[in-house]
Residue frames as a rotation matrix with the C-alpha (Angstrom) as fourth column:
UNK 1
0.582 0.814 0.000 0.00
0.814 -0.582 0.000 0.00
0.000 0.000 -1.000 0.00
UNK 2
-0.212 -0.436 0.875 0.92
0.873 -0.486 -0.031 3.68
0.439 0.757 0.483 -0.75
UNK 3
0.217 0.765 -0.606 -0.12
0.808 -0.489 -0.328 6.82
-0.547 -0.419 -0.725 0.81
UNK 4
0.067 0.038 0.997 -0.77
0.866 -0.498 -0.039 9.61
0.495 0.866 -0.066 -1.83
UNK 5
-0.346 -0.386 -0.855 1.14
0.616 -0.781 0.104 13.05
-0.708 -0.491 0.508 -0.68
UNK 6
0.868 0.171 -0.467 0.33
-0.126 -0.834 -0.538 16.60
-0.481 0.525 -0.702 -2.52
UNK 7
0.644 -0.759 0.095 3.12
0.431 0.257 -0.865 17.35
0.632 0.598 0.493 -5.33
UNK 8
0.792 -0.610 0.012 6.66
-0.480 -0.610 0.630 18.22
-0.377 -0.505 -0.776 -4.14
UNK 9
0.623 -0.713 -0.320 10.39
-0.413 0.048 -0.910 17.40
0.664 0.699 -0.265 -4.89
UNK 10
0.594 -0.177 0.785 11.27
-0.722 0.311 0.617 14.23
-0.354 -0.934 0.057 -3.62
UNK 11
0.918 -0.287 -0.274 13.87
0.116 0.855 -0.506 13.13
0.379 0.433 0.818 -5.44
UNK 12
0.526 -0.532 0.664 16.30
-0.822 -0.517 0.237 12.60
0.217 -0.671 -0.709 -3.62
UNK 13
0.192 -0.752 -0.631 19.53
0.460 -0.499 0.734 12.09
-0.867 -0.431 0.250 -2.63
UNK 14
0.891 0.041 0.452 21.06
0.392 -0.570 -0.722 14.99
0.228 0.820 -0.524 -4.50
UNK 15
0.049 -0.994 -0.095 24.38
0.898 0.086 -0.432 16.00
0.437 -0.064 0.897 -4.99
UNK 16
0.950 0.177 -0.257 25.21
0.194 -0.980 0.042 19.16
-0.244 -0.090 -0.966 -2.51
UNK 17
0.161 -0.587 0.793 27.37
0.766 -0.432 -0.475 21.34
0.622 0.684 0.381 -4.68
UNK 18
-0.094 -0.380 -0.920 29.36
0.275 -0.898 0.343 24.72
-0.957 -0.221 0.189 -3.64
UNK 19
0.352 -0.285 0.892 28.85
0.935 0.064 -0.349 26.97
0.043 0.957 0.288 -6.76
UNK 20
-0.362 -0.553 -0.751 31.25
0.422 -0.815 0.397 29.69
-0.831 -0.173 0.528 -7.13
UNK 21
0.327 0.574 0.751 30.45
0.945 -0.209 -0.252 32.83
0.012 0.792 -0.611 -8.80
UNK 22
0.681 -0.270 -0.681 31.91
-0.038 -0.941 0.335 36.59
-0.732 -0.203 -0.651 -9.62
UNK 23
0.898 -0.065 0.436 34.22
0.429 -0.104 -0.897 37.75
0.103 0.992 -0.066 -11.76
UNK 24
-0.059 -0.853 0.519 36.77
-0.223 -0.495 -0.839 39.29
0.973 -0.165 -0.161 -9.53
UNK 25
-0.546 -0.350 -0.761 37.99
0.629 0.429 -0.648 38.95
0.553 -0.833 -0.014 -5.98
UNK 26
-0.929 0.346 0.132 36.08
-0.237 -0.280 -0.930 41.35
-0.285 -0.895 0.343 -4.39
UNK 27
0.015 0.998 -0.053 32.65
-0.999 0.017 0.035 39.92
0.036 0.052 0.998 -5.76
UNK 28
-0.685 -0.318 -0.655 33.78
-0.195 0.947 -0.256 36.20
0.702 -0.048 -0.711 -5.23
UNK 29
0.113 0.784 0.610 30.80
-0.994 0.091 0.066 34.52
-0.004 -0.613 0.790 -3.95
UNK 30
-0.966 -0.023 -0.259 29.55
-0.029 0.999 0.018 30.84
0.259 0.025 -0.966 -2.72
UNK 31
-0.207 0.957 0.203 26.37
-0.978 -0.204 -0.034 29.65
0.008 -0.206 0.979 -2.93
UNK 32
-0.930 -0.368 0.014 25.44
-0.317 0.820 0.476 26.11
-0.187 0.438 -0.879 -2.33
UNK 33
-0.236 0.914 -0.331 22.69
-0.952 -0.286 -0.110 24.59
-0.195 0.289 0.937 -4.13
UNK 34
-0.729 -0.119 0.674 21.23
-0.043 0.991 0.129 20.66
-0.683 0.065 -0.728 -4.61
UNK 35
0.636 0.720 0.276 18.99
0.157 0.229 -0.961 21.52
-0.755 0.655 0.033 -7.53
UNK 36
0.138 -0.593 -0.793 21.78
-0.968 -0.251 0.019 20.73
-0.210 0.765 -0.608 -10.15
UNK 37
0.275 0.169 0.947 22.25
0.002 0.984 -0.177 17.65
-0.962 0.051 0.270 -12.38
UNK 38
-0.826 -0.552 0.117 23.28
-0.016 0.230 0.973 16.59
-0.564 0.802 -0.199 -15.63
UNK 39
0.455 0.891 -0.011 20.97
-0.270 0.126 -0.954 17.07
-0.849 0.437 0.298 -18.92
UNK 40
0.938 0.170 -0.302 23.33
-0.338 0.257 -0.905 16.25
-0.076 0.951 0.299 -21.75
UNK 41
0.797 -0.546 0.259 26.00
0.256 0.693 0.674 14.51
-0.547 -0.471 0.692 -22.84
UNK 42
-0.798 -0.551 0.246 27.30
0.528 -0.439 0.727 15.82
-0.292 0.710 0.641 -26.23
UNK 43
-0.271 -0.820 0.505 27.89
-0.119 -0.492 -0.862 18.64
0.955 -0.293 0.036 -25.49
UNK 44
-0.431 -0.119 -0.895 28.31
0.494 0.799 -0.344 18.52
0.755 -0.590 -0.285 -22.32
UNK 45
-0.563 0.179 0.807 25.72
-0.287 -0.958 0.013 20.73
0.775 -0.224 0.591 -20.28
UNK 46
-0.869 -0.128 -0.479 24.64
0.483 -0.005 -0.875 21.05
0.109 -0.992 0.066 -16.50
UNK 47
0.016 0.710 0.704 22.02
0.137 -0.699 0.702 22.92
0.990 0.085 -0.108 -15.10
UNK 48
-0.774 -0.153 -0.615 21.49
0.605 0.112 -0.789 24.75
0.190 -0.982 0.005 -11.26
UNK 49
0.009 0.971 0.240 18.48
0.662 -0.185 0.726 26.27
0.749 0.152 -0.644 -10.07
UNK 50
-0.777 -0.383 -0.500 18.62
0.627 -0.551 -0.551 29.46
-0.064 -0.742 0.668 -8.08
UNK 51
0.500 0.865 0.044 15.84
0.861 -0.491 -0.135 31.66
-0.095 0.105 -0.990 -6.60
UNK 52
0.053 -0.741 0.669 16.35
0.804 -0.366 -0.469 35.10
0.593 0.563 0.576 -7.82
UNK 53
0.938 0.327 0.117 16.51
0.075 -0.521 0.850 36.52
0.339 -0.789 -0.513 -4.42
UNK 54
0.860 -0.502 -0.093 19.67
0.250 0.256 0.934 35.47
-0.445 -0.826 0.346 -3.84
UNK 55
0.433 -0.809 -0.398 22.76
-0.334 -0.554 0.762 37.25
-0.837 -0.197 -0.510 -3.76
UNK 56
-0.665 -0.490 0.564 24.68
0.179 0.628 0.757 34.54
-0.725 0.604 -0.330 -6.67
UNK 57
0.442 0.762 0.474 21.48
0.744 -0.015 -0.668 35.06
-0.502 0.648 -0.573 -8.79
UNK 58
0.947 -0.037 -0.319 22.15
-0.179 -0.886 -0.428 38.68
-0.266 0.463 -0.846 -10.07
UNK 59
-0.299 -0.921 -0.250 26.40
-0.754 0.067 0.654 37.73
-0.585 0.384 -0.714 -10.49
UNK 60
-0.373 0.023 0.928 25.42
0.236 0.969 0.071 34.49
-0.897 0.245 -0.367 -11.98
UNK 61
0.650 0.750 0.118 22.92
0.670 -0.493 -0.555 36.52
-0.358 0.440 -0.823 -14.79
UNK 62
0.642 -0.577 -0.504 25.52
-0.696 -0.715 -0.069 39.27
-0.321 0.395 -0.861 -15.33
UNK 63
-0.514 -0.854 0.081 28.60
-0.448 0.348 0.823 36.91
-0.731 0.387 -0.562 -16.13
UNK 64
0.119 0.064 -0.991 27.23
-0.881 0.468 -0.075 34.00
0.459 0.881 0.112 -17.61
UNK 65
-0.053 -0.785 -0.617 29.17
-0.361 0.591 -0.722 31.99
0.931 0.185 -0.315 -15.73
UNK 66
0.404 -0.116 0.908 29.42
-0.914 -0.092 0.395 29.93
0.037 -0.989 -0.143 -12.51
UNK 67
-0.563 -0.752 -0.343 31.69
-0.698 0.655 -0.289 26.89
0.442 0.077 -0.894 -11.20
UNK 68
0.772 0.477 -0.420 30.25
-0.243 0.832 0.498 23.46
0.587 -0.283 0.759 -9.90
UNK 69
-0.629 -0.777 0.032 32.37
-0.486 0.361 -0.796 22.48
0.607 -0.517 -0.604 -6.91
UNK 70
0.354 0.859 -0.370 31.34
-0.132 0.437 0.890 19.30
0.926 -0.266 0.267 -5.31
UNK 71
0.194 -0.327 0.925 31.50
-0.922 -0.383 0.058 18.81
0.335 -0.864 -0.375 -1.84
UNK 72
-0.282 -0.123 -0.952 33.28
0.456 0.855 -0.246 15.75
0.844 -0.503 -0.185 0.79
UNK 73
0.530 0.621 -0.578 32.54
0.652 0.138 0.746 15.41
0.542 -0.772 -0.332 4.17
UNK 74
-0.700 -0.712 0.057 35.66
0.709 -0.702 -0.070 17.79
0.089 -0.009 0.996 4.60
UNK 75
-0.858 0.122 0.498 33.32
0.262 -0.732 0.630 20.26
0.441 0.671 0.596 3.15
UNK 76
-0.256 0.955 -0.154 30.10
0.731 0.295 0.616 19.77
0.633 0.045 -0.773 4.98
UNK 77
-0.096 0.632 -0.769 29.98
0.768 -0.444 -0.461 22.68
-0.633 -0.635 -0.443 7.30
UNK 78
-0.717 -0.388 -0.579 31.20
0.040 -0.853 0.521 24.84
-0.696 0.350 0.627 4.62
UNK 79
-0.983 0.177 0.047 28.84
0.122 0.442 0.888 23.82
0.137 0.879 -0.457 2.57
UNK 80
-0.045 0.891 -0.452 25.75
0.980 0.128 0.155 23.94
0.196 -0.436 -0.879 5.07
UNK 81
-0.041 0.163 -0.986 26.89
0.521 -0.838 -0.160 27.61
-0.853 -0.520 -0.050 6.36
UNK 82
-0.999 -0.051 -0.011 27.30
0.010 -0.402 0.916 28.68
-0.051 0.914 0.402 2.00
UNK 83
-0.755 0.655 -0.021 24.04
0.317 0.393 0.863 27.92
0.574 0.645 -0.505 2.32
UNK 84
0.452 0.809 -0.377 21.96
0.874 -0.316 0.370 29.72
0.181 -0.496 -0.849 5.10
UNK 85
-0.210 -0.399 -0.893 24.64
0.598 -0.775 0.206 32.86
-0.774 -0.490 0.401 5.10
UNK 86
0.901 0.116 0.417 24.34
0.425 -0.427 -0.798 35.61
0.085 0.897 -0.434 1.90
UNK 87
-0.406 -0.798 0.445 27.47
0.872 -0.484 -0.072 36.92
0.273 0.359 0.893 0.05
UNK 88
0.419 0.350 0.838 25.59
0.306 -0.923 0.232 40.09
0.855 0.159 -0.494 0.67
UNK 89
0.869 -0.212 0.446 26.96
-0.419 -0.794 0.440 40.48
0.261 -0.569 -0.779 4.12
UNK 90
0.351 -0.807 0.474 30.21
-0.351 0.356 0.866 37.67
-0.868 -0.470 -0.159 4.32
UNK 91
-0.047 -0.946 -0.321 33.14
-0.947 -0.060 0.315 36.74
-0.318 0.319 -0.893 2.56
UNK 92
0.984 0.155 0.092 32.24
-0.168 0.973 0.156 32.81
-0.065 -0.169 0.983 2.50
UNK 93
0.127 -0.920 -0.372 35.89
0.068 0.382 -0.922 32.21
0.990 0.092 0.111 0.96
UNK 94
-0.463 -0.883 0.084 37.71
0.010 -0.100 -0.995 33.53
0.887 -0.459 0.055 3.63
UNK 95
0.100 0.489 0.866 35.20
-0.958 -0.186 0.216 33.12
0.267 -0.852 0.450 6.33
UNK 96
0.980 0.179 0.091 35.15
-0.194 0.959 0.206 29.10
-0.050 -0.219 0.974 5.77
UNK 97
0.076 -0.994 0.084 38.70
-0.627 0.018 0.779 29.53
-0.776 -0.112 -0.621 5.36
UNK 98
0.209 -0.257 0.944 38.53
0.457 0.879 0.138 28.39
-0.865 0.402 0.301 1.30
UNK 99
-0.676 -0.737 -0.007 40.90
0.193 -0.187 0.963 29.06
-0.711 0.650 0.269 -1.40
UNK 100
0.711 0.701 -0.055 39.50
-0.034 -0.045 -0.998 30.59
-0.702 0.712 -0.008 -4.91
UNK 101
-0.250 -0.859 0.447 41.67
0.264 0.384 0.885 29.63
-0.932 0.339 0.130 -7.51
UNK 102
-0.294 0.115 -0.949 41.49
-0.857 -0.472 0.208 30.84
-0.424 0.874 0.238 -11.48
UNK 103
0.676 0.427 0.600 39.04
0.090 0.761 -0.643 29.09
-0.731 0.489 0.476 -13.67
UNK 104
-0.667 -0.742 0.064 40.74
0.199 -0.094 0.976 28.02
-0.718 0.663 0.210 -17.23
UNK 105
-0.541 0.530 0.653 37.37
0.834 0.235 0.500 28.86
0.111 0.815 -0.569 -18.92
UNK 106
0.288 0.711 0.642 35.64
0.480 -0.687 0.545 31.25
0.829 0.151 -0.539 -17.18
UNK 107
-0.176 -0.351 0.920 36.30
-0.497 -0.775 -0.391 34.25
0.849 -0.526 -0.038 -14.52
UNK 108
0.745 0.439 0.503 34.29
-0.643 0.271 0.716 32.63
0.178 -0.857 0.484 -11.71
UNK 109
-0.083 -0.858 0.506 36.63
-0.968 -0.051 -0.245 30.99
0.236 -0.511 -0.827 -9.07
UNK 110
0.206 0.384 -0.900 36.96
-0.164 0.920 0.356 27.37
0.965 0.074 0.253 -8.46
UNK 111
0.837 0.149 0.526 37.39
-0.546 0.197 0.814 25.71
0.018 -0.969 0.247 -5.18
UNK 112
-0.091 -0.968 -0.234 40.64
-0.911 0.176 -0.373 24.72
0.403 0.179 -0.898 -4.57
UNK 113
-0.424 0.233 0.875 39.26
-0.740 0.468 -0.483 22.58
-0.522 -0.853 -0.025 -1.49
UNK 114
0.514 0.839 -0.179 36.90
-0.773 0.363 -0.520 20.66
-0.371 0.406 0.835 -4.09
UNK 115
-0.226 -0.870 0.438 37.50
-0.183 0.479 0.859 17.60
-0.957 0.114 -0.267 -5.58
UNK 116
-0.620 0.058 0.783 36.49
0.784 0.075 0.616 18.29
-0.023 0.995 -0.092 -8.86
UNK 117
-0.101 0.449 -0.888 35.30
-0.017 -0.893 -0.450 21.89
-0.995 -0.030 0.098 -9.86
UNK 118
0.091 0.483 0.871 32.75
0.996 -0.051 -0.075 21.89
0.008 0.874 -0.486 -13.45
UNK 119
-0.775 -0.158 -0.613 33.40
-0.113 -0.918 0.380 25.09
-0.622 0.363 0.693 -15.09
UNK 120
-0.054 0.839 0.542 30.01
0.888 0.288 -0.358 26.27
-0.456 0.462 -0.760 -16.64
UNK 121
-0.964 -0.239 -0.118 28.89
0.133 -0.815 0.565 28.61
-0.231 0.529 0.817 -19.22
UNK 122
-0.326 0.939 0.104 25.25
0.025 0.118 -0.993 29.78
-0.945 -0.322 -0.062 -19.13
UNK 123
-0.922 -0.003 0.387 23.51
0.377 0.213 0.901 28.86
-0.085 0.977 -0.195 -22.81
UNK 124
-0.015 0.959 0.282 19.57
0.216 -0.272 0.938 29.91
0.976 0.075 -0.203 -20.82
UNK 125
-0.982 0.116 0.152 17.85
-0.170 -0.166 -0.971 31.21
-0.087 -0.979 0.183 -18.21
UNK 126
-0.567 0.807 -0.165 14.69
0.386 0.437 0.812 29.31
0.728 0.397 -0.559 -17.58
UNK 127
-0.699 0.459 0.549 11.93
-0.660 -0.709 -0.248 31.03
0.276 -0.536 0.798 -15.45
UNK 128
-0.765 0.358 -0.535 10.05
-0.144 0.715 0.685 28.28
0.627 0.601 -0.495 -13.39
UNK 129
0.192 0.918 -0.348 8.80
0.250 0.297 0.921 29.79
0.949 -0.264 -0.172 -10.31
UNK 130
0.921 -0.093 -0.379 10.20
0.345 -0.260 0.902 29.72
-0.182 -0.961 -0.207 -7.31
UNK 131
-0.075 -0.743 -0.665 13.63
-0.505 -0.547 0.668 29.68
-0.860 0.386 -0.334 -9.21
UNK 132
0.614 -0.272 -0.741 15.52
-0.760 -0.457 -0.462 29.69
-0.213 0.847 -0.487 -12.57
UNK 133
0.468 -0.715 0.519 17.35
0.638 0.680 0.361 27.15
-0.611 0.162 0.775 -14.00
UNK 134
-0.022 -0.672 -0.740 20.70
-0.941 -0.236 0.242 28.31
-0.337 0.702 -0.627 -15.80
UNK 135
0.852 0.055 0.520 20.73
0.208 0.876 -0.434 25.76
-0.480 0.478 0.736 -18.26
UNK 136
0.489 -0.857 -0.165 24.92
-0.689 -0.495 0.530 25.63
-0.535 -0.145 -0.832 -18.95
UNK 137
0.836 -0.444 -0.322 27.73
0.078 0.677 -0.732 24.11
0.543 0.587 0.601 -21.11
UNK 138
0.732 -0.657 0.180 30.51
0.080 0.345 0.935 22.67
-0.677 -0.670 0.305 -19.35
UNK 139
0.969 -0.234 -0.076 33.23
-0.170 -0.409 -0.897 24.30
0.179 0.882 -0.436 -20.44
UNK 140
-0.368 -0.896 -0.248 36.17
-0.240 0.350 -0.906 22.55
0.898 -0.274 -0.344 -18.29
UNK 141
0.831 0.526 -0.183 36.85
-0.057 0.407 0.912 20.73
0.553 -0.747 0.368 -15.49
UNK 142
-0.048 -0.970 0.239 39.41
-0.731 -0.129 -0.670 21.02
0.681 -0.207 -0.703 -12.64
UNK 143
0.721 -0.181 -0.669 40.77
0.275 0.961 0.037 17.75
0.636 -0.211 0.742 -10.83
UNK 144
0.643 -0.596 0.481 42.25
-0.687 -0.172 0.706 17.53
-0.339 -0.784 -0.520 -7.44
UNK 145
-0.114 -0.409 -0.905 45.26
-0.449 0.834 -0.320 15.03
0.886 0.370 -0.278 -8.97
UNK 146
-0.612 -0.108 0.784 44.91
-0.774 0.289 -0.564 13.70
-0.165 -0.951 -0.260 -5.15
UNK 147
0.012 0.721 0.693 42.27
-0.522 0.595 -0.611 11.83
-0.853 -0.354 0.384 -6.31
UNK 148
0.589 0.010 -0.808 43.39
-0.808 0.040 -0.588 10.70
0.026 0.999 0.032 -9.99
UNK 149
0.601 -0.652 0.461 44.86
0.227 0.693 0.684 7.01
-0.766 -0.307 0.565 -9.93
UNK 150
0.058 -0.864 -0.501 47.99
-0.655 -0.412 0.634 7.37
-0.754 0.291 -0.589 -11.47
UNK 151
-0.874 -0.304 0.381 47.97
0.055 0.715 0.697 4.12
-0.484 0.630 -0.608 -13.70
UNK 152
-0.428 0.511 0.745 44.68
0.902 0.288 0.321 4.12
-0.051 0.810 -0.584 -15.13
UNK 153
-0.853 0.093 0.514 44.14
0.076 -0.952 0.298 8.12
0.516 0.293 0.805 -15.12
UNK 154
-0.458 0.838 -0.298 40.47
0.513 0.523 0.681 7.34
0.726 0.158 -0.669 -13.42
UNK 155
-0.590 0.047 0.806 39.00
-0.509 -0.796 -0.327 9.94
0.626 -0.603 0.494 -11.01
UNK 156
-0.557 0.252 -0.791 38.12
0.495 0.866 -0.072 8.44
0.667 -0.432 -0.607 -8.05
UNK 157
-0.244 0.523 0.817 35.39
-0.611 -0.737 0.289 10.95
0.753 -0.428 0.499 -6.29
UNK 158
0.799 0.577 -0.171 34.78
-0.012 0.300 0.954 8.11
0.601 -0.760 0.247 -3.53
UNK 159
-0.142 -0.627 -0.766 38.22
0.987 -0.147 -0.063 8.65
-0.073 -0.765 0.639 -1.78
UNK 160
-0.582 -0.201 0.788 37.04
0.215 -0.972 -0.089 12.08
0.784 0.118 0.610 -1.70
UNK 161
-0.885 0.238 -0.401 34.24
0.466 0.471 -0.749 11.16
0.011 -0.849 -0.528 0.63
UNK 162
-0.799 0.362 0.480 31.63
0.110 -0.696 0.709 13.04
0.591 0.620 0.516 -1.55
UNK 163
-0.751 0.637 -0.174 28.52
0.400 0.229 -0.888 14.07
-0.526 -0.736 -0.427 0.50
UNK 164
-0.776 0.542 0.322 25.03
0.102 -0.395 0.913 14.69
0.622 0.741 0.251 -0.72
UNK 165
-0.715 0.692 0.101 21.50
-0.441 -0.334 -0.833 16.15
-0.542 -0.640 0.544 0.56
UNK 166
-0.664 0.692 -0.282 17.89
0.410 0.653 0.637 14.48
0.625 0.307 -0.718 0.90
UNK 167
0.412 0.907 0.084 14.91
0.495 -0.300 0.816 16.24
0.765 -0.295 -0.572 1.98
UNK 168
0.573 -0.268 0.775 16.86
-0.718 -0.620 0.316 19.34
0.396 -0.738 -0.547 4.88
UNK 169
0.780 -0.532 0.329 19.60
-0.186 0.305 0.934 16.82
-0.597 -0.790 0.139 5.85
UNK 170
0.149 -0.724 -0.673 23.36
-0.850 0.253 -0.461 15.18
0.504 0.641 -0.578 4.60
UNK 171
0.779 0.029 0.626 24.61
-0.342 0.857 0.386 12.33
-0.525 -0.515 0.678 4.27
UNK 172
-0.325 -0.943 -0.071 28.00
-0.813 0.241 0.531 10.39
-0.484 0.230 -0.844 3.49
UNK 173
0.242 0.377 -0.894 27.77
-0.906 0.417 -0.069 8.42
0.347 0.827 0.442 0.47
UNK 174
0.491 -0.244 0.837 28.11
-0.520 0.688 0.506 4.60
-0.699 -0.683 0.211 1.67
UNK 175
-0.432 -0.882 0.188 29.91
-0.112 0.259 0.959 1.67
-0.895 0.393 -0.211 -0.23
UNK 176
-0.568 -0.152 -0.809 30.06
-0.822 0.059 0.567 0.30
-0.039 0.987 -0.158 -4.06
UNK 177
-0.076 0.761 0.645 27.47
-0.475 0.541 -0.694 -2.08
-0.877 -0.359 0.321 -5.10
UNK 178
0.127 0.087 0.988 28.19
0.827 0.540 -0.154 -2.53
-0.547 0.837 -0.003 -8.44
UNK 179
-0.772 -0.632 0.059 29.56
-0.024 0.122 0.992 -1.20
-0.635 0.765 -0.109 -11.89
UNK 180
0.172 0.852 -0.494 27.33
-0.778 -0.190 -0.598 0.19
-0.604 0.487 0.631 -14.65
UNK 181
0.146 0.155 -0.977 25.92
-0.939 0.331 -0.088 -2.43
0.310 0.931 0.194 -16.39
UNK 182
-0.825 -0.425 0.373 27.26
-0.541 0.784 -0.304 -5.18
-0.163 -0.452 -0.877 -13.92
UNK 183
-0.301 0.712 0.634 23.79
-0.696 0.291 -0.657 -6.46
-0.652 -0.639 0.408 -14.05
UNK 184
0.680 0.733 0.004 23.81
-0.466 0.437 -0.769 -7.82
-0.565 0.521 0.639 -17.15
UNK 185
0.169 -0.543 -0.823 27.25
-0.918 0.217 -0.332 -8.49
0.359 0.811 -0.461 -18.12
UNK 186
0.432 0.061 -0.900 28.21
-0.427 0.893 -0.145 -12.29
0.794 0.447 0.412 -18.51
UNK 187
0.762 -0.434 0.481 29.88
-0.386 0.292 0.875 -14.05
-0.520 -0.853 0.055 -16.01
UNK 188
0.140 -0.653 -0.744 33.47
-0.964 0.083 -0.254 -15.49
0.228 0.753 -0.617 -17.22
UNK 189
0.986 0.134 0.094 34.25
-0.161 0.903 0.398 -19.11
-0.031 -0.408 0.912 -17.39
């Protein structure tokens, strides 16, 4: 049996993200957000939703541009306080005590701290309500090498200890279960 709720957005878990935004150091902002997700593949393009109350909204809209930086459990208060404080009255960088580093695509800063920071380039701005989706091409990507295995080049984002959000909480991602496609490939004899 089932019980039948009103609509709402329960899909969940979702990746929380740090997304950096500004054009210069003194407008260097963080904002974190868990409405973001892959929509294509070639080319490669992203989307984040942001109400346009907020502080990142209006820099995000003027550049173009903003960075995807995902977060580890390292990250999680920074990540929770990016996210109930406003650039309007704090530093985030240098309050959480994190590095902005030069994108190689766009102005907006990346997260040194991150393991793995998606340089985006806005292509739309959808209007859907509460917020906007930037609908974005991924125009680079920066790699902590900490996490690159050295022999097969392979980015390993679970020794990062990625964390992710579900319905006003986080949680640490747990273990490996399996290997796209595992379900159907053959067994060897």
């Amino acid at each position: 049996m089932k019980t039948t709720w009103k609509p709402g957005t329960l899909i969940y878990p979702l990746p929380a993200v740090l997304v950096s935004a500004g054009d210069s150091p003194e407008n260097y902002n963080l904002l974190t957000i868990a409405w973001t997700g892959t929509v294509c593949t070639n080319p490669p393009m992203c989307y984040i939703s942001v109400r346009p109350e907020r502080h990142s909204y209006e820099l995000i809209k003027r550049t173009g541009e903003f960075v995807i930086n995902l977060t580890t459990e390292f990250l999680a208060r920074a990540t929770d306080w990016c996210g109930v404080k406003s650039g309007r009255d704090h530093n985030k960088f240098r309050e959480m005590g994190l590095t902005p580093l030069p994108g190689v695509e766009v102005k907006a800063p990346v997260v040194a701290e991150s393991p793995l920071s998606i340089e985006c380039r806005v292509k739309e701005i959808i209007p859907l309500g509460s917020h906007d989706m930037f609908l974005a091409e991924v125009v680079a990507i920066q790699a902590d090498d900490r996490y690159i295995d050295p022999e097969s080049g392979k980015f390993s984002l679970d020794l990062a200890r990625p964390i992710v959000y579900s319905h006003g909480e986080y949680f640490k991602l747990g273990e490996l279960i399996g290997h796209f496609g595992w379900s159907v490939r053959k067994k060897k004899r």
